[in-house]
Every structure is written in C-alpha cells, then in structure tokens.
C-alpha positions as CSV (number, residue, x, y, z in Angstrom):
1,X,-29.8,26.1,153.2
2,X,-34.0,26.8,153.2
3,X,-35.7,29.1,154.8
4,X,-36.9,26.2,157.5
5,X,-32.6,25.5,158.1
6,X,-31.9,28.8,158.3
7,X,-34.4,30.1,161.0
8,X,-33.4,27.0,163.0
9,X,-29.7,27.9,162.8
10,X,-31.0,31.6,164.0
11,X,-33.8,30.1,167.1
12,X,-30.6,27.8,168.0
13,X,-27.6,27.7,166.6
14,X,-26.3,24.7,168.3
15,X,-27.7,23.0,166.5
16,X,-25.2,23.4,163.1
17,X,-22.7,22.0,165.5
18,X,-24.7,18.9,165.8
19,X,-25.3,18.6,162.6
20,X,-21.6,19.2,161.2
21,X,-20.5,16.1,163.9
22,X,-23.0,14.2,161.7
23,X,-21.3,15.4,158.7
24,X,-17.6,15.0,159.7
25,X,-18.7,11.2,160.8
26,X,-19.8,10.4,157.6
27,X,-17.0,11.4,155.8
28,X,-14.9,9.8,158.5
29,X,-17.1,6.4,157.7
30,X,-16.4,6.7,153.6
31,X,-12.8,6.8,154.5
32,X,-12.7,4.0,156.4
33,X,-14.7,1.7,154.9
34,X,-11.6,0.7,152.2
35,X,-10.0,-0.6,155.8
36,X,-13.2,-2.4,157.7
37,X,-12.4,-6.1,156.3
38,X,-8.4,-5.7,157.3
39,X,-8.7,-3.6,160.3
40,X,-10.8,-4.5,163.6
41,X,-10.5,-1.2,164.9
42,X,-11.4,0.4,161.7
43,X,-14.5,-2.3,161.4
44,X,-15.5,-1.6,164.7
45,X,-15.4,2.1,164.6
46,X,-17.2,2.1,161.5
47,X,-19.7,-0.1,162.5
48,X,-20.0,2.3,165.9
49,X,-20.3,5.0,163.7
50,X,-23.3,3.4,161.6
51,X,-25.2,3.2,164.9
52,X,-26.4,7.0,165.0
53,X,-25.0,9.2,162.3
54,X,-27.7,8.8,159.5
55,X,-30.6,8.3,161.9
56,X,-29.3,11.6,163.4
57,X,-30.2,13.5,160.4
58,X,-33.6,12.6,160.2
59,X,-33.4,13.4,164.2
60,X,-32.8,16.5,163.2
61,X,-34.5,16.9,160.5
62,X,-37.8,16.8,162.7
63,X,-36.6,20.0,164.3
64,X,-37.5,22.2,161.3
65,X,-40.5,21.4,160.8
66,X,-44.0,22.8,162.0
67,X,-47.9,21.6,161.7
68,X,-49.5,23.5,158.3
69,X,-52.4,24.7,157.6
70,X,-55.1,21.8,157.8
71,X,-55.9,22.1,154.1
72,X,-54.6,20.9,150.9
73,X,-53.0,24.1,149.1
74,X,-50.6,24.8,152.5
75,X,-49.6,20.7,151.8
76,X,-48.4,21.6,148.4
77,X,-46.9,25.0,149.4
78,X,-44.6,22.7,151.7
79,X,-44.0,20.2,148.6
80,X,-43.5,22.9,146.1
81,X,-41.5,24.8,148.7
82,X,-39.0,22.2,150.4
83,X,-40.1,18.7,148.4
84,X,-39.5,19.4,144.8
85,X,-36.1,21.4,145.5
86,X,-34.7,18.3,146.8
87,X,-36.0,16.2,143.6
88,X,-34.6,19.0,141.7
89,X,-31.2,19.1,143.1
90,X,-31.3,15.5,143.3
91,X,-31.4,14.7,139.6
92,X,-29.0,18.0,139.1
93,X,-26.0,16.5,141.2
94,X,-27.0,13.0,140.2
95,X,-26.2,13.3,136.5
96,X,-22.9,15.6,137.6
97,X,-22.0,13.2,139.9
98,X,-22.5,10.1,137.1
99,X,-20.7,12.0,134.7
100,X,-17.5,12.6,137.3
101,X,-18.0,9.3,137.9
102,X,-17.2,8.7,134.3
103,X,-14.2,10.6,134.1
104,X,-12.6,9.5,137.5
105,X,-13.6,5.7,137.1
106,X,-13.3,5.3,133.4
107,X,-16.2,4.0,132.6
108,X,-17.7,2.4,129.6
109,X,-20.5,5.0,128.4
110,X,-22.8,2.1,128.3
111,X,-21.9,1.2,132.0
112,X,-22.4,5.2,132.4
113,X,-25.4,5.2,130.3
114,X,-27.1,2.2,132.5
115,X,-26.5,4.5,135.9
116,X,-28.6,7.0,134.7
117,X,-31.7,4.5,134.8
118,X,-30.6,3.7,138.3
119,X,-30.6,7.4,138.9
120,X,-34.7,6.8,138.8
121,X,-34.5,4.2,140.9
122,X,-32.8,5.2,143.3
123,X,-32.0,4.0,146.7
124,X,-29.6,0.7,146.9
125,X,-29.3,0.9,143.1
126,X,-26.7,3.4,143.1
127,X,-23.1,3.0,144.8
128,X,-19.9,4.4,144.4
129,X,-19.7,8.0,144.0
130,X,-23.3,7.9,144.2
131,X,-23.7,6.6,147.2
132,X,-25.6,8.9,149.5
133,X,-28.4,9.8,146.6
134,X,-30.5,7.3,148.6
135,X,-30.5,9.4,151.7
136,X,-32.2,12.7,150.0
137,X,-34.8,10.6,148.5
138,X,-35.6,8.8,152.4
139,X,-35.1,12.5,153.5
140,X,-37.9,14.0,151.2
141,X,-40.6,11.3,151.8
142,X,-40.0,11.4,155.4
143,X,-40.6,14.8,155.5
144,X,-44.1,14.5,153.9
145,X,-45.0,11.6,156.4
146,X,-44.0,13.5,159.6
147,X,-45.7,16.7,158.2
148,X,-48.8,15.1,157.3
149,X,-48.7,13.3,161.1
150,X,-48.0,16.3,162.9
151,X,-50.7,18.3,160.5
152,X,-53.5,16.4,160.6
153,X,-53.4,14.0,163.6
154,X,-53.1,14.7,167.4
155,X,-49.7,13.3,169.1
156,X,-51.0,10.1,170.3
157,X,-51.8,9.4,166.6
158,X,-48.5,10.2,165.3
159,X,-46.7,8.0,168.1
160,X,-48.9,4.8,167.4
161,X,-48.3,5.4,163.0
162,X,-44.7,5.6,163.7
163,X,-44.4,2.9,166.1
164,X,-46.2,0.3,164.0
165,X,-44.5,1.6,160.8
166,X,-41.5,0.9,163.0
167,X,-42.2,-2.7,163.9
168,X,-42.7,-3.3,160.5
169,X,-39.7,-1.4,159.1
170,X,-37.3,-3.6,161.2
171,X,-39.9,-7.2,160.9
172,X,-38.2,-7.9,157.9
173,X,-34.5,-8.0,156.3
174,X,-34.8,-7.0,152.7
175,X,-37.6,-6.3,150.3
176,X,-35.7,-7.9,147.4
177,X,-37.5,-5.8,145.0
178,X,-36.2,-6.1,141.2
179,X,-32.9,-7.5,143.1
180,X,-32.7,-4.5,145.3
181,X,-32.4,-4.7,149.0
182,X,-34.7,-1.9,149.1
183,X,-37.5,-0.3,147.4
184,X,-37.0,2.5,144.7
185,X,-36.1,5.8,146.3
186,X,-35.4,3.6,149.1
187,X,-39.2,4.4,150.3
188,X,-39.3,1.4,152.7
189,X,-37.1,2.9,154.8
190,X,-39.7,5.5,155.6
191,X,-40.8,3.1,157.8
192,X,-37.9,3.8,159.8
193,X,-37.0,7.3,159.7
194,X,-40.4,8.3,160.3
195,X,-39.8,7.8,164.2
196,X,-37.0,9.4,164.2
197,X,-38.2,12.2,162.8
198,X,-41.2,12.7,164.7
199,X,-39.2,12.5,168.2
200,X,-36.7,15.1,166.7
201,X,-39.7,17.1,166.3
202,X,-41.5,16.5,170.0
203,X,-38.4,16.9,171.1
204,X,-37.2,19.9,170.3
205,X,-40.4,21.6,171.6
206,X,-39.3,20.3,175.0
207,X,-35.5,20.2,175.2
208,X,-35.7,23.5,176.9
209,X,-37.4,21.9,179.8
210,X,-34.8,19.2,180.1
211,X,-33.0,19.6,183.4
212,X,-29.8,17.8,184.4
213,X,-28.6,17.9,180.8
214,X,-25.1,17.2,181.8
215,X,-26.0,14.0,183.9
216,X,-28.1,13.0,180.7
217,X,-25.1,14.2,178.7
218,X,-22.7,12.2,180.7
219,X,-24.9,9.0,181.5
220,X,-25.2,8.6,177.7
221,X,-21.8,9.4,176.6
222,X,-20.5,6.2,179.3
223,X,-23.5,4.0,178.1
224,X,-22.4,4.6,174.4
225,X,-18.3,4.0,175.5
226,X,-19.5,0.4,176.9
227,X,-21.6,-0.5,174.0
228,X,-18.7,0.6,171.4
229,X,-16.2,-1.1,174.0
230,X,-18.5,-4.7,174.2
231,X,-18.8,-4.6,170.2
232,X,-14.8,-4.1,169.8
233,X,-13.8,-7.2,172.2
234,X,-17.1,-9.4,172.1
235,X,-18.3,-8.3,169.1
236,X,-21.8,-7.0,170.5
237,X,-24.3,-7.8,167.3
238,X,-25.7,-4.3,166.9
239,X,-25.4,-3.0,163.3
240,X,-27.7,-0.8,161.9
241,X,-26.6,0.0,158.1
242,X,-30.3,1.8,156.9
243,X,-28.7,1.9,153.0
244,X,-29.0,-2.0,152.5
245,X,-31.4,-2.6,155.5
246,X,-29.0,-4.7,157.4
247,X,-30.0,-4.2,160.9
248,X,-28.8,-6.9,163.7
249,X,-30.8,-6.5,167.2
250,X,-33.2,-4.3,165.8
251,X,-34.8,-2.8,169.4
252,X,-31.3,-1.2,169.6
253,X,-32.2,0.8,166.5
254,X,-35.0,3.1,168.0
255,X,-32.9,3.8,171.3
256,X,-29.5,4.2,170.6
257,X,-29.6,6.5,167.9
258,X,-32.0,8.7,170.2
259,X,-29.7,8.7,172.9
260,X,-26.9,9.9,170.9
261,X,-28.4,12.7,169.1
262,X,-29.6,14.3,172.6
263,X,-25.9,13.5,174.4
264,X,-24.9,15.8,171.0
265,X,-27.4,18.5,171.4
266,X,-26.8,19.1,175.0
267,X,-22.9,18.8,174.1
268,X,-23.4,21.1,171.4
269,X,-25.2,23.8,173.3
270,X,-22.7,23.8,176.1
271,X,-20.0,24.3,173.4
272,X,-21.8,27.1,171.7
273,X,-22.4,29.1,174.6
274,X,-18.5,29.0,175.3
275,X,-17.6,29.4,171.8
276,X,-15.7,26.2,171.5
277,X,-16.0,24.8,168.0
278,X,-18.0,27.3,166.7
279,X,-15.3,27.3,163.4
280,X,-17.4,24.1,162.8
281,X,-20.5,25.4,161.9
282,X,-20.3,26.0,158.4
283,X,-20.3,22.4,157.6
284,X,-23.7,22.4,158.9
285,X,-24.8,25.2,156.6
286,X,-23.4,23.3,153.3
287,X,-24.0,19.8,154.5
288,X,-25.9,18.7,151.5
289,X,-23.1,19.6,149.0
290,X,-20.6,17.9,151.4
291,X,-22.6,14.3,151.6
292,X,-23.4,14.8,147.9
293,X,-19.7,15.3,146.7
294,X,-17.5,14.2,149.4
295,X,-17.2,10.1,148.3
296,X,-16.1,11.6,144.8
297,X,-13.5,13.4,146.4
298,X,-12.6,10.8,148.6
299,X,-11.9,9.0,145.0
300,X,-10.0,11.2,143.7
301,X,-7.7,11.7,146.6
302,X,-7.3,7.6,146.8
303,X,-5.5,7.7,143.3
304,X,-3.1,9.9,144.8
305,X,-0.6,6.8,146.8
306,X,0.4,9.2,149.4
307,X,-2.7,10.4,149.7
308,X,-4.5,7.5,150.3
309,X,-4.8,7.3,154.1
310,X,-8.0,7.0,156.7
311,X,-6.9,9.8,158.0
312,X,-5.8,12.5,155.2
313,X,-8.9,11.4,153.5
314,X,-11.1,12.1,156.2
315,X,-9.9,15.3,156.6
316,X,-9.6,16.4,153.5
317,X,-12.8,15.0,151.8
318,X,-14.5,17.6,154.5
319,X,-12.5,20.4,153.5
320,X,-12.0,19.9,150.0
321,X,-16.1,19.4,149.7
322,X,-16.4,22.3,152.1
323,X,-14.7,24.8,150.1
324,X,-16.0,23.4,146.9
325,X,-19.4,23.9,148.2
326,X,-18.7,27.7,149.7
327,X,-16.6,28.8,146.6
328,X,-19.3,27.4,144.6
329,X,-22.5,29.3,146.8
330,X,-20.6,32.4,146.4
331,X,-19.6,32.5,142.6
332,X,-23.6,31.8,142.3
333,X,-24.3,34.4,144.9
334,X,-21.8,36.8,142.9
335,X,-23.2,36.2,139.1
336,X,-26.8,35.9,140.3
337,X,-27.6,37.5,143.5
338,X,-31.3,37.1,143.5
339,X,-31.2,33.5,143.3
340,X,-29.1,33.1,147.2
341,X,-30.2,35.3,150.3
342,X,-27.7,33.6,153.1
C-alpha cells in the first residue's frame, strides 16, 4: 500500500470496504467464468458483475490523488514516486507469475519463453494466469492523465478532455493492432478510465456534502436489481468487458458504473461506522497481490476434483491470495524492516 492508499484509508476508511467488494467480485468473476457458456445464472451474474467492478477501481483510484505542483520536477516526483513502482512490480510478478504458469500448466519453454515478449506488450496479449497484468498497466497511465488534468487545467477542462476521450473510447470496437483487440499496455483504454477517474476524484471532494445518501443508496441498489433482473430474463444487451473492449450499449458504460460505486461508498460508510464488516478491510490493503495471484490460485485449486467448484474457489482464491499476500508483507517486513512502514 503507498503513501497516497494509506492516508486515504486513514481520512476515510470506508473506503477499504469498497474497495475489498471490488476485490471479492473479481475473484468471484475468475471463478465463474469456467461456468458462463453452461450456466445462465452464472453468465448473467458474471456479465452483471462486469458492469462495475473494474471501472470501480479506477473510481477509486481518482480518490487518492491531488493537483501537484504546476512544474515539471513535482510531475516526475509523482512518476518516480507512484508510476515506476507499478512498472517495477509489474515486470516482478509478471515473470513469477509466467514461470508458475510454467510449472502449473506445463508448458513448453518455448510457449513460456514467447509470454515473456507478451509481458512487453501487455494488455489483451496476456491471458491465463496473467490475466489482470493489463489492468496495472491502464491503472498507471490513467493516473498520469488525471494528474496532469487536474494539475494543469481548470475543471471544465478536465470534464470536456475526458468526455471527448470518452466518445471516442467507446466510437469504436477494437483497435486490431498486431492482432490485438487492444493497444500494447492496453493504452486505448485510457480513453475510458480517464472519466472514471476524474469523477472519482470530483467526487470525493464533495461526497461529504451529499445529503439523502440512503435514498441515493437505495434508489440505486433497486435500479441496479431491475437492470440485472431484465438482463437475466430478456437478456438486456449491456456488457461492458474493458480487457477485450467489448462494450454493447456503450452510454450505459459512463452511468452505471458511477452509480454503483457511490451506492457502495455510502453502503460502505454506513457499515463502518457500525462496525459491520470491518474483518473485510484487509483485502483492500493487499489488493494488488490478490488480483495479481488470485487466477493462479484459482488454477491450482481447479486441479483438485473436489475442489473445483464456483463457490470453494471463490472463496478460497481470496483467502488463499490474502494470506499469501500478508504472510508474504510480513516475512519482508521481518527480514528487512526499512523497506515496509504499514
């Protein structure tokens, strides 16, 4: 966790709870997908699923950020700062994670080999265990774009920029570059995320101000119910999968992802304040080990026959990933305690 995560989870620490929902659905979609083409409950909550829990990241994401310095040296402070230790980690946990692959999979070390060339590519190049190295890429480059918007222009600015690179981002279905669906690094998602970001960013600054939240809370929650209930029996043709750019009714992109990240924050902060959940909150604070590792685990436990269930792998790709993660942080924490401060 950075220094920007961990004065968020300080200022308002409701919001780990949102982001470890974001977490546990993600898992939850890994696990299902082996069941989407067999199941139409499965399909359909999978696809419901895909409707709000990646954009909900960069959502949040926008919330720990702040304008810099309107000169050049605070711009690379922020790269060299919280850029180039997600490259870093990155390339780290994408040659582990190619060499696990290796040894799960039984790979040919050519076939091996080859993935480490897609490791530079990035994006929809990589699959498998591999899967969510696309997302820190998008995550990184969307940071720079929303800092640079909310550094060096006024709000207006920012909201025109990420509306038009939103028109565009959903104007097409597929780049098609060098075979690709996307870009490499996924960077044409950007285009997307961008938004996202930026209103998780206004609108933090003004949540407090928010009256009503339960109404809001409410209002959304039934709204979201009807939408999942119309895709299960009409087959409502809203999918949003931001990996291979496959977006169906693309206006439902900007809005429904919005509406379900502030039904979750105003969930969230009512469950804080009571103490509900609160056991929850470490999957926020080693969320990026968790979406690295968790489809390798998810793997591993599928070899197992009686293992291999929606529901035990669901659960136990979080915890498995989550105490991997923790027992990992604190062997490095023990042998080098410089290096970790939380």
């Amino acid at each position: 966790m950075k220094h920007s995560e961990r004065q968020l989870s300080k200022e308002a620490p409701w919001t780990d709870l949102v982001i470890a929902v974001g977490v546990i659905a993600m898992v939850l979609g890994h696990a299902l997908f082996p069941s989407i083409k067999t199941n139409h409950p499965a399909s359909t909550l999978y696809i419901v699923i895909y409707w709000w829990h990646m954009p909900l990241f960069f959502i949040m994401g926008g919330l720990t950020l702040k304008p810099l310095a309107r000169n050049w040296r605070a711009m690379w402070q922020f790269v060299r700062e919280r850029l180039l230790p997600m490259a870093s980690t990155y390339l780290i946990a994408g040659v582990l994670l190619i060499f696990a692959s290796h040894v799960i999979h039984g790979d040919s070390w050519g076939f091996t080999a080859h993935y480490f060339l897609r490791l530079i590519y990035g994006g929809s190049a990589l699959n498998g265990d591999l899967t969510m190295m696309w997302f820190f890429t998008v995550m990184a480059l969307t940071f720079l774009v929303v800092e640079l918007l909310i550094t060096w222009t006024d709000t207006f600015t920012q909201f025109f920029i990420a509306i038009t690179m939103f028109a565009l981002g959903i104007s097409y279905g597929s780049v098609g570059f060098m075979g690709e669906p996307t870009t490499p690094w996924a960077a044409d998602l950007v285009l997307m995320t961008t938004l996202w970001m930026l209103c998780g960013y206004h609108g933090y600054r003004y949540y407090s101000q928010l009256k009503n939240k339960a109404f809001f809370a409410t209002a959304i929650s039934i709204i979201f119910v009807i939408l999942a209930i119309c895709r299960f029996e009409w087959g409502l043709n809203f999918v949003l999968y931001l990996k291979t750019h496959t977006i169906k009714t693309p206006y439902m992109a900007f809005y429904v992802p919005l509406m379900v990240a502030l039904a979750l924050c105003i969930m969230a902060e009512a469950l804080y304040k009571k103490g509900w959940l609160n056991w929850l909150r470490p999957l926020s604070w080693y969320a990026v080990p968790i979406l690295y590792m968790h489809q390798a685990v998810i793997d591993v436990l599928a070899m197992v026959p009686a293992l291999n269930h929606t529901l035990i792998l669901w659960l136990l790709g979080v915890i498995i990933s989550l105490l991997i993660a923790a027992g990992w942080h604190h062997l490095v924490k023990l042998v080098f305690p410089k290096l970790t401060r939380n």
